[in-house]
C-alpha positions in Angstrom: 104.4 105.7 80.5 103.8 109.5 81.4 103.6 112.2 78.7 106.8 113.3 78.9 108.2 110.0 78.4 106.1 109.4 74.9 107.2 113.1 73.8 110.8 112.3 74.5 110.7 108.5 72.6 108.9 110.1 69.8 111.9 112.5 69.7 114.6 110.1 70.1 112.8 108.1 67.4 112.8 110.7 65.1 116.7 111.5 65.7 116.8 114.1 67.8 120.0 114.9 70.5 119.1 115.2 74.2 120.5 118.7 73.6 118.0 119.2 71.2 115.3 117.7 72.6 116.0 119.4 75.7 116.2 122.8 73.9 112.8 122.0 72.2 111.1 121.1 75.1 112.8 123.4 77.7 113.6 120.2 80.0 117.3 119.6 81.5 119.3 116.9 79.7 119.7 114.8 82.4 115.9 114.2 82.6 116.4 112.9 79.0 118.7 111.1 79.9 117.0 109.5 82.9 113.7 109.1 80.4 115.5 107.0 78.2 116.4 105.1 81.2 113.0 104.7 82.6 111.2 104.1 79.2 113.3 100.7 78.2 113.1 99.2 81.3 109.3 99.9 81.8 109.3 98.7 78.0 110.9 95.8 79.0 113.2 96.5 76.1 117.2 95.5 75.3 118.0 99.1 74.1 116.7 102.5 72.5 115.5 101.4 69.0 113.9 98.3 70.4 112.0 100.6 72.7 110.7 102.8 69.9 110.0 99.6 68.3 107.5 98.2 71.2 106.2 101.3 71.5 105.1 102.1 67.9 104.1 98.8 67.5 101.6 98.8 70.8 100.2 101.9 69.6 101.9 104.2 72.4 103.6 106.8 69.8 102.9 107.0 66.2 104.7 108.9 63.3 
């Protein structure tokens, strides 16, 4: 998982909008959008909070 990717599921976790987290960041929503994507299937994951899940509990983002 690239950088990008961990910033942007640390964000989602944490409740942030794309158009926030886009703001924040100064990336286009779509590449949030396209993140999101890309980080539950390389997760292997059944949806967005199951992703965060994995991924805090393997150590890849923390709180």
């Amino acid at each position: 998982m690239t950088e990008e990717e961990k910033m942007i599921l640390r964000a989602l976790g944490e409740g942030f909008t794309y158009k926030e987290i886009a703001k924040k960041f100064a990336i286009p929503q779509y590449k949030i959008t396209q993140a999101r994507k890309d980080i539950i299937k390389k997760l292997s994951a059944r949806n967005l909070p199951h992703a965060v899940y994995i991924a805090m509990r393997d150590g890849i983002i923390q709180y």
